[in-house]
C-alpha positions as CSV (number, residue, x, y, z in Angstrom):
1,X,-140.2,-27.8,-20.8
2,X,-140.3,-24.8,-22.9
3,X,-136.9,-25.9,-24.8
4,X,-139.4,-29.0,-25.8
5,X,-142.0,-27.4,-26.6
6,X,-140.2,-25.3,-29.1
7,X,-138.1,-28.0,-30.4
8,X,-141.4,-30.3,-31.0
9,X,-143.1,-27.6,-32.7
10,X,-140.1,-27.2,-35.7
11,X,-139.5,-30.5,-35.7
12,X,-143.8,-30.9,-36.6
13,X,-143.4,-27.8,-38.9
14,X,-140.2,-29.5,-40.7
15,X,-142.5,-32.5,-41.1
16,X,-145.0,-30.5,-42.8
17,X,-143.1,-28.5,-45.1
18,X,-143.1,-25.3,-43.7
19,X,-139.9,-24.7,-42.2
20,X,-136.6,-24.8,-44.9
21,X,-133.9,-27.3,-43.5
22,X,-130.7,-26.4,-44.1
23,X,-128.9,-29.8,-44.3
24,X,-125.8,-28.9,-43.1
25,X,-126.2,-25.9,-40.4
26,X,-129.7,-26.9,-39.0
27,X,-129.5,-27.9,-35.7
28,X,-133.2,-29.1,-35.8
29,X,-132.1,-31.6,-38.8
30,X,-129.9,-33.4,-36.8
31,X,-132.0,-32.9,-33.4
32,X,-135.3,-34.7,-35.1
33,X,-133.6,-36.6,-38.0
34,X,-136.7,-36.2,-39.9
35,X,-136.5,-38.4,-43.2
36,X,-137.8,-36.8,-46.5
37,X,-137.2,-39.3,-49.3
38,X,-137.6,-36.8,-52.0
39,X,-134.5,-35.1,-50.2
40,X,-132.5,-38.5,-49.9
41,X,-133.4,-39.1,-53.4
42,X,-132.2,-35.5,-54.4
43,X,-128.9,-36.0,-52.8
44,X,-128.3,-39.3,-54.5
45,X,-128.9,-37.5,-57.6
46,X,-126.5,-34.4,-56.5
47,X,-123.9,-37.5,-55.8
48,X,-124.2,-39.1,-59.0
49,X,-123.4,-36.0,-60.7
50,X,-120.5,-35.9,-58.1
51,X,-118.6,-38.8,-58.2
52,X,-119.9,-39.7,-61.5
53,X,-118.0,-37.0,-62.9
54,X,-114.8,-37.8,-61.1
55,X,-114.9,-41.4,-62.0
56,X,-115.8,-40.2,-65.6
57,X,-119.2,-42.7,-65.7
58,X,-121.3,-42.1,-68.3
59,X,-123.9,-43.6,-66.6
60,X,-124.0,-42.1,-63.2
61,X,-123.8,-38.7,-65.2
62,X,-126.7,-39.6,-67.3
63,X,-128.5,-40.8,-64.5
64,X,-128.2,-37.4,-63.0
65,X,-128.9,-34.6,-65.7
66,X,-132.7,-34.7,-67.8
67,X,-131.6,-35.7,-71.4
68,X,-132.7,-31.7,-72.3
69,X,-130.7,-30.2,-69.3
70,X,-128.0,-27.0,-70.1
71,X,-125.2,-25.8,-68.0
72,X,-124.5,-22.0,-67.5
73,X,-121.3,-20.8,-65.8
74,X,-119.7,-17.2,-64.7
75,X,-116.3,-16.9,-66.5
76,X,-113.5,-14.0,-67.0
77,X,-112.0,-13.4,-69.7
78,X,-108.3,-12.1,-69.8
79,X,-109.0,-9.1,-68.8
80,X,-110.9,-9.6,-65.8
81,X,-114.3,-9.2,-67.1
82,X,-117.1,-11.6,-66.0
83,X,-119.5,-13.0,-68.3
84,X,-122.3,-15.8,-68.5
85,X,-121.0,-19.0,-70.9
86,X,-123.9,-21.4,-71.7
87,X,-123.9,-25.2,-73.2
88,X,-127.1,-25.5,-73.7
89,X,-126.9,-29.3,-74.7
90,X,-125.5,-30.9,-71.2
91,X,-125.4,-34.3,-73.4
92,X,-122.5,-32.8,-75.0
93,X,-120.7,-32.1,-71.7
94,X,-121.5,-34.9,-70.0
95,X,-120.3,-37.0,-72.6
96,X,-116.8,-35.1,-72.3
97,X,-116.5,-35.7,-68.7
98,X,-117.0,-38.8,-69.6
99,X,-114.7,-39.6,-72.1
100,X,-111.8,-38.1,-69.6
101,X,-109.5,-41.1,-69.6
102,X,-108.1,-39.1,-66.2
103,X,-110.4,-38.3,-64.0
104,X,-110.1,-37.2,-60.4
105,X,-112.1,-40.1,-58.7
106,X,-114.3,-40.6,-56.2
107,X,-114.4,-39.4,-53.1
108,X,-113.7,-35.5,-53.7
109,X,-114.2,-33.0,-51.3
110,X,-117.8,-31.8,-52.2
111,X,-121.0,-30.9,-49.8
112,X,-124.4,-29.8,-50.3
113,X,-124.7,-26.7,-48.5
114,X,-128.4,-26.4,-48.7
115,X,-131.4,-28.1,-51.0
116,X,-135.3,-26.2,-51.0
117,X,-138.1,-28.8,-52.5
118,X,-141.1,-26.3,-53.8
119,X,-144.5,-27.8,-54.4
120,X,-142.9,-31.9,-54.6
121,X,-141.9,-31.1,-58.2
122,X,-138.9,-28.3,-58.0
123,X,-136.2,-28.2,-55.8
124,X,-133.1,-26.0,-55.4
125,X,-129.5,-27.7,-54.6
126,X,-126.7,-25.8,-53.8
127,X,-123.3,-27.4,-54.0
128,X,-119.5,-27.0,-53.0
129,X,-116.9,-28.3,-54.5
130,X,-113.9,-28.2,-52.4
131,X,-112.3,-24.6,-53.1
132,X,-112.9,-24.5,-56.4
133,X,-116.5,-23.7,-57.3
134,X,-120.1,-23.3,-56.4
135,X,-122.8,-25.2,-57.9
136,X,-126.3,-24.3,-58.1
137,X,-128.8,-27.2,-59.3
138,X,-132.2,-26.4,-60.3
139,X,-134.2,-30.3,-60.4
140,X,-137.7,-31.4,-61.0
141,X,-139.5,-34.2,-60.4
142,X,-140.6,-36.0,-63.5
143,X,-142.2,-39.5,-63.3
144,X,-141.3,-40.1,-59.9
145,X,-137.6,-39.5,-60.8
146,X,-135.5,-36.3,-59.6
147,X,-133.4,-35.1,-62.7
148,X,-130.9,-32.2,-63.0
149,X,-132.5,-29.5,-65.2
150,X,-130.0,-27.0,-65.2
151,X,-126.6,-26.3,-63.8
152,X,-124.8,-23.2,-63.1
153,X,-121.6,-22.7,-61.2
154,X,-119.5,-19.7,-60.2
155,X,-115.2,-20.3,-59.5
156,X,-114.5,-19.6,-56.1
C-alpha cells in the first residue's frame, strides 16, 4: 500500500511538472507512461536532426534547427589543447551535411539521455551519439513549433 501510495504520488507530480523525468533511467517513466506531447514533439525534433543528418536531408535538418540557430563544439588542437569552435550560421552547416553525397544513414546508434522542458517554452536535450560525441540541445518553443536553437557537442 505504501509502494502505491508513493508511486501515485510521482507519477501525479510528473503530471504536474514538478518532478524531472529522465527518459531513459526513470523507472517512474516507464511505470506511469505519462504522455507529454511537448516531449514527443521534442524528440521528433532531436530525431530529425538525427537521422536527417545521416541520410543527408536537407529537409529533415531544416525542420529541426531555427533558421538563426549556431553550433558550438569542444575541439583540440595538435597539441592537446581544448578550445571552443563556433559556426554561428547553422544554415551553413546544415547545408553541408546535406550536400554529403555519403552519408551514414539512418538508423545510427544515438539516444537521448535526458530532456528538461522549463516554463513550456525552453527545454534542455541531451544526446548520444554512439561512442563518438555528446550533444547538448538547447530548444524553444516558437509558434507552437519546437526548434533547435543551439547545438554544442563534446567528442567522447
Amino acid at each position: 500500500m505504501k509502494k502505491a501510495i508513493s508511486a501515485l504520488s510521482v507519477g501525479l507530480l510528473a503530471a504536474a511538472g514538478c518532478v524531472h523525468v529522465n527518459v531513459t533511467e526513470d523507472v517512474y517513466a516507464d511505470e506511469f507512461e505519462i504522455y507529454d506531447p511537448d516531449v514527443a514533439a521534442i524528440e521528433a525534433v532531436v530525431l530529425d536532426y538525427f537521422d536527417g543528418q545521416g541520410e543527408a536531408s536537407l529537409e529533415r535538418l531544416q525542420r529541426a534547427f531555427h533558421p538563426d540557430s549556431s553550433m558550438f563544439g569542444v575541439m583540440t588542437t595538435e597539441d592537446g589543447d581544448e578550445y571552443l569552435r563556433v559556426w554561428p550560421k547553422m544554415s551553413e552547416v546544415i547545408e553541408n551535411w546535406a550536400a554529403n553525397e555519403n552519408p551514414p544513414g539512418a538508423g545510427r546508434d544515438g539516444q537521448v539521455l535526458s530532456i528538461e522542458v522549463v516554463d513550456e517554452r525552453l527545454a534542455v536535450v541531451t544526446f548520444r551519439y554512439a561512442d563518438r560525441f555528446y550533444d547538448a540541445f538547447t530548444m524553444v518553443k516558437l509558434d507552437g513549433e519546437w526548434k533547435i536553437a543551439a547545438k554544442t557537442f563534446v567528442r567522447q
